[in-house]
C-alpha positions as CSV (number, residue, x, y, z in Angstrom):
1,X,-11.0,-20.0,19.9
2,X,-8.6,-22.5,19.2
3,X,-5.3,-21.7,17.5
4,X,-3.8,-23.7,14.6
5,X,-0.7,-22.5,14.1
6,X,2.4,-21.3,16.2
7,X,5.0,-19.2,14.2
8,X,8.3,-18.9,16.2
9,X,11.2,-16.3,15.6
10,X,14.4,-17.9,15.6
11,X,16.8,-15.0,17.3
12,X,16.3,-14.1,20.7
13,X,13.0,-16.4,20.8
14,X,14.0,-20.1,20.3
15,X,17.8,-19.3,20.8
16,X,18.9,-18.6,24.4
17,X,22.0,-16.4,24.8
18,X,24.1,-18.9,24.7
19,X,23.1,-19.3,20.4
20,X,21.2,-23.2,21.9
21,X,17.9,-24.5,22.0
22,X,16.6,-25.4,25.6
23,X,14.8,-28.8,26.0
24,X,12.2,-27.3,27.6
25,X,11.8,-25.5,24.3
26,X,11.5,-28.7,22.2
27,X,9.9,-30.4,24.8
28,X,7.0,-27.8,24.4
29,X,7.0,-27.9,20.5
30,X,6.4,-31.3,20.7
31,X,3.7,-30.9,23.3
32,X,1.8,-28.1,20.6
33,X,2.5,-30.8,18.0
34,X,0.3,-33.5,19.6
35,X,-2.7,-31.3,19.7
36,X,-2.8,-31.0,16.3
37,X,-1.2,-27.3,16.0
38,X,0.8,-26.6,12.9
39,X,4.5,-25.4,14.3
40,X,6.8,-22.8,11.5
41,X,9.3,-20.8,11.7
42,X,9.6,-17.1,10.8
43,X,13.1,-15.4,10.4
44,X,15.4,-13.2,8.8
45,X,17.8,-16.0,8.6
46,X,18.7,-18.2,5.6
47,X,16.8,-21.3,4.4
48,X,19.4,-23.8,5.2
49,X,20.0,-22.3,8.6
50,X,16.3,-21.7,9.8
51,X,16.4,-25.8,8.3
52,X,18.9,-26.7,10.9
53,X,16.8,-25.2,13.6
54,X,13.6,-27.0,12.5
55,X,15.3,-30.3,12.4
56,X,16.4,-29.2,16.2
57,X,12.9,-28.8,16.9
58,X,11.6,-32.5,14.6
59,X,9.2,-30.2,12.8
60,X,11.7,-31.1,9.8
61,X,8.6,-31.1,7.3
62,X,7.0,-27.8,7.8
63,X,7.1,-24.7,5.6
64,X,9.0,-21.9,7.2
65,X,9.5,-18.4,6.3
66,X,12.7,-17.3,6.1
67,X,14.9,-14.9,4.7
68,X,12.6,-11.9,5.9
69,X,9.9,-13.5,3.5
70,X,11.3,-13.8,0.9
71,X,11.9,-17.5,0.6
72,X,9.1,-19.9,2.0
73,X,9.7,-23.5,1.6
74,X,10.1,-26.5,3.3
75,X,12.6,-28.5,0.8
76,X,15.3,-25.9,-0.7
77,X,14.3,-26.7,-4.7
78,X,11.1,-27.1,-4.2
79,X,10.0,-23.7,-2.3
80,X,6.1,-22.1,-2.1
81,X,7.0,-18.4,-2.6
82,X,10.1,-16.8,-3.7
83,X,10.9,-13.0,-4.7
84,X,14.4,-12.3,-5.3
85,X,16.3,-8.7,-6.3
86,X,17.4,-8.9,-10.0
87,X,20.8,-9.7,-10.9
88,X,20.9,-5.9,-12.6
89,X,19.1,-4.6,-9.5
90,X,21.8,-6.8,-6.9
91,X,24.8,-4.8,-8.5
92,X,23.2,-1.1,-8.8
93,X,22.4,-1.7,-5.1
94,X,26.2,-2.8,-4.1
95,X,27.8,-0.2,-6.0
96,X,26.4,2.4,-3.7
97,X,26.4,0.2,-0.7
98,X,30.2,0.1,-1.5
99,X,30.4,3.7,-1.0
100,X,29.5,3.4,2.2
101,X,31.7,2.5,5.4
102,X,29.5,-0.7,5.9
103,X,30.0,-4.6,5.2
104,X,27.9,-6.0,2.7
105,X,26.5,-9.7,2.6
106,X,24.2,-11.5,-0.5
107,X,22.1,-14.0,1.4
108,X,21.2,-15.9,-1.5
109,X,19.0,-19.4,-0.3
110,X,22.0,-21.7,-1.1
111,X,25.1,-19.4,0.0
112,X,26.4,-16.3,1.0
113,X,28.9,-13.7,-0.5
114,X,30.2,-10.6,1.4
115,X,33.1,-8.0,1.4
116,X,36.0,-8.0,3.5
117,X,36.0,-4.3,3.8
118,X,37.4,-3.0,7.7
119,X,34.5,-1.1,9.4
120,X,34.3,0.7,13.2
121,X,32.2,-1.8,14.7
122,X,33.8,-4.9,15.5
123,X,30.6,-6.7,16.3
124,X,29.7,-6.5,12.5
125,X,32.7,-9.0,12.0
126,X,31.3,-11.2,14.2
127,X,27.8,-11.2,12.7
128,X,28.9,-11.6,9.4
129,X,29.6,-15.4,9.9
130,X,26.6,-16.8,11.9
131,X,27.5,-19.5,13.8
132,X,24.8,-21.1,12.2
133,X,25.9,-21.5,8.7
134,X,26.0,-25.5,7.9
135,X,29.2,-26.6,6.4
136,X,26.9,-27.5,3.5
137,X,25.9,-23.9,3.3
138,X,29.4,-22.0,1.4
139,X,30.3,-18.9,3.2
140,X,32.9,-16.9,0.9
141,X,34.4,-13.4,1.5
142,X,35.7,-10.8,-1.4
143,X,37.4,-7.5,-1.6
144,X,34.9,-6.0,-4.0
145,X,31.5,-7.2,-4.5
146,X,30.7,-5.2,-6.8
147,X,33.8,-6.7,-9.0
148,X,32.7,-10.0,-8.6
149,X,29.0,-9.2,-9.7
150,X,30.4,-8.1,-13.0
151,X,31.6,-11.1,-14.0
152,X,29.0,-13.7,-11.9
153,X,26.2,-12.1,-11.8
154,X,23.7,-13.2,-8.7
155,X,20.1,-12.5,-7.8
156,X,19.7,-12.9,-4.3
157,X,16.4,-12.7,-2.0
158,X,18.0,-10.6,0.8
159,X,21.1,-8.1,1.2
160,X,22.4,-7.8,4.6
161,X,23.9,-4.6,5.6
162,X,26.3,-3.9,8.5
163,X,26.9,-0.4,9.4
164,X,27.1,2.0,12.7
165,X,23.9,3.2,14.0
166,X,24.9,6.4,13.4
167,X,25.9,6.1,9.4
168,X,22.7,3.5,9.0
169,X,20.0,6.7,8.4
170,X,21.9,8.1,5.3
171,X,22.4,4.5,3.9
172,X,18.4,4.4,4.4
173,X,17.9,7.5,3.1
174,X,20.4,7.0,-0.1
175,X,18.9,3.7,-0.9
176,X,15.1,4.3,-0.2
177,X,15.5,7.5,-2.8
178,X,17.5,5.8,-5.3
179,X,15.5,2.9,-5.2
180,X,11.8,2.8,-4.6
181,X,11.2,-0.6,-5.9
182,X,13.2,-2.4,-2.5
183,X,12.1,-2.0,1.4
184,X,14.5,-1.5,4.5
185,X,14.1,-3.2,7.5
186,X,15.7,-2.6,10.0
187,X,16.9,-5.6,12.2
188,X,19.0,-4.0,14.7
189,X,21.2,-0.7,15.5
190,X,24.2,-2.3,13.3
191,X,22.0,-4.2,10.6
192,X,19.2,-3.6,7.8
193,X,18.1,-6.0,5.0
194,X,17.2,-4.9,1.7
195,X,14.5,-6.7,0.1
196,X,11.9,-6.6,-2.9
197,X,9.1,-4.4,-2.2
198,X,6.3,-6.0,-0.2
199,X,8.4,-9.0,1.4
200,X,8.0,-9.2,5.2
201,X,7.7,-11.8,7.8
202,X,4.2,-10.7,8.4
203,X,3.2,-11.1,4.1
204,X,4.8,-14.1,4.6
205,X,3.2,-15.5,7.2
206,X,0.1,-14.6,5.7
207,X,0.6,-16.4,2.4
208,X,1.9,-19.6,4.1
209,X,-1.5,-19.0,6.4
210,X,-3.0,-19.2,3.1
211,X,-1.5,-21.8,1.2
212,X,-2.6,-24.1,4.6
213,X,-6.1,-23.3,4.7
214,X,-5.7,-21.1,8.4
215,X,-6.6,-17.6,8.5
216,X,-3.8,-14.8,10.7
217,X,-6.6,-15.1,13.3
218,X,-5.9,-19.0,13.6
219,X,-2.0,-18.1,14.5
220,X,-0.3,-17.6,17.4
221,X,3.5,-15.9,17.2
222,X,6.2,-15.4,19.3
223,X,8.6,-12.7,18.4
224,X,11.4,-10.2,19.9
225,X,12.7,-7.9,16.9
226,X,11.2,-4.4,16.0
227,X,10.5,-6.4,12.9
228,X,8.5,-8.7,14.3
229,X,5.6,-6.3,15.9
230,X,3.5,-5.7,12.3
231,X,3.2,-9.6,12.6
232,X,2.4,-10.0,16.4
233,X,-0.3,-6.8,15.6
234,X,-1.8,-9.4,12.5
235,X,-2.0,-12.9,14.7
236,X,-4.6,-14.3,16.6
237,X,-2.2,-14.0,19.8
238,X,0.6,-11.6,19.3
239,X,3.7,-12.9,21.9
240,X,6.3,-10.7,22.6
241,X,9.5,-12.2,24.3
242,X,10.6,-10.8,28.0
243,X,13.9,-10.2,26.6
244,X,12.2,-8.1,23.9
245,X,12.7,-3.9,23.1
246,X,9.8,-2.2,25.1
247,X,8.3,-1.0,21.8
248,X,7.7,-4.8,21.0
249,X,6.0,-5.1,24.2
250,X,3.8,-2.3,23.9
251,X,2.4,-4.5,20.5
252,X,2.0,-7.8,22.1
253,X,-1.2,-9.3,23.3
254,X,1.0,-11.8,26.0
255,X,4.6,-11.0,27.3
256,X,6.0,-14.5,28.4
257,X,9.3,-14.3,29.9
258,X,12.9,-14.2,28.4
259,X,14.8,-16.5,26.5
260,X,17.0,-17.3,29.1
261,X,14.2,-18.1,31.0
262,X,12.6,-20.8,28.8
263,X,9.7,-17.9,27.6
264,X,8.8,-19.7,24.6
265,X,8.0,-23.4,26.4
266,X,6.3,-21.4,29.1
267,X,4.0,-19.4,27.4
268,X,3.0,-23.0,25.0
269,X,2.4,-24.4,28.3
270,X,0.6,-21.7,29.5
271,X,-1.9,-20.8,26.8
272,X,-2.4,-24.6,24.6
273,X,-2.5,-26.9,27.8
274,X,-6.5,-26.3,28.1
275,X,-7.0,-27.0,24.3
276,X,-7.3,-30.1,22.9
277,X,-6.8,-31.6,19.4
278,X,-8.9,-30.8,16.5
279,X,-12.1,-33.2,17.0
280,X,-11.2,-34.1,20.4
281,X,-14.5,-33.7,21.6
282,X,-16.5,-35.7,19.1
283,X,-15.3,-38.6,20.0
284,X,-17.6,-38.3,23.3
285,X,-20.8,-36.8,20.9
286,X,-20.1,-33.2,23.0
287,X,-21.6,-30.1,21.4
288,X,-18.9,-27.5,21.6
């Protein structure tokens, strides 16, 4: 059956180690493109930034899915699906965050706040500024979010929260209890992202699935993250990267090879070269 659509993760899929694109990678996109396949993006990242990567890839125009599903657009004012934590909601859940020995970042669609507080880990220092972030795309840092909140109020689609693996179980555990209305997911060891209950990559890929006339069955994705495998269990074709957790694996249907390895312009090549663009074959009267 052919497939319609190919949703691609952005970290540790698209991106090699190096935080760059391959050109074997876009070569490949555009390859999917010309036979008629509907290329997105799904990712935990923010709009602007999953943006930049699209116009990388000259699939500038298509709806992605991005801030773990919570914000599915393809111009920044004009998006399909949005679900954002209250403003009310934003500050209860900071306050306590605060509490904690953990950085704390608002990844609201058109900038970012975070705290300044000093933690253990000194990767969560790193990761708090992606090298991503567009100039256009204002990155500001406070003492005390919850201070700020008081007196500018924000309603944001996704809190990130940096923490040790070992502290990140109570901080689940505190927040899941206190508030049942918001999910968890876990990105890494060092990171979770609170969100509105129900958002995921895989509800939004569904909607956006939707909203185009395809069904999951029509998809094909490519993932790596632990957060990725409910929506590589829901596609058509369910990819898992080379560089991807064995868990991940164990969920794909195809296991193309690493990032570092072009994985994502191999496996396109691989599995679309045989199928041709929608209505290919009418054009020589030949009965599928």
């Amino acid at each position: 059956m052919s497939k319609k659509l190919l949703a691609l993760n952005i970290d540790g899929t698209l991106l090699r180690s190096n935080g760059k694109i391959h050109s074997a990678t876009k070569e490949a996109v555009e390859y999917v493109k010309k036979k008629g396949v509907y290329v997105t993006i799904v990712t935990n990242r923010h709009f602007r930034s999953a943006q930049k990567i699209a116009k990388a890839l000259k699939i500038p125009t298509s709806t992605l899915v991005t801030h773990s599903g919570a914000f599915i657009a393809d111009k920044l004012d004009e998006p399909l699906h949005v679900k954002k934590l209250t403003e009310e909601k934003t500050f209860n859940l900071v306050q306590i965050l605060e509490s904690f020995d953990c950085n704390v970042r608002l990844l609201h669609e058109k900038f970012s706040i975070g705290n300044r507080k000093k933690t253990q880990s000194q990767l969560m220092g790193k990761t708090l500024i992606h090298p991503s972030d567009p100039i256009f795309y204002p990155v500001q840092f406070v003492e005390s979010l919850s201070d700020m909140l008081m007196d500018e109020p924000v309603s944001t689609p996704v809190i990130e929260v940096y923490s040790t693996a070992a502290l990140q179980p109570e901080i689940h555990t505190t927040i899941q209890q206190a508030f049942p209305s918001v999910d968890l997911i876990k990105i890494s060891d060092e990171k979770m992202n609170i969100v509105c209950k129900g958002v995921s990559k895989e509800a939004g890929l569904s909607l956006l699935t939707s909203a185009l006339g395809f069904t999951l069955e029509d998809t094909v994705v490519i993932g790596h993250g632990t957060d990725d495998i409910p929506m590589l269990e829901l596609a058509g074709l369910g990819v898992a990267m080379g560089n991807a957790p064995h868990s991940v694996k164990r969920k794909a249907d195809w296991v193309t090879r690493s990032h570092d390895e072009q994985g994502v312009a191999y496996m396109i090549k691989e599995y679309f070269r045989m199928q041709q663009r929608e209505g290919f074959l009418h054009q020589f009267d030949i009965k599928r």
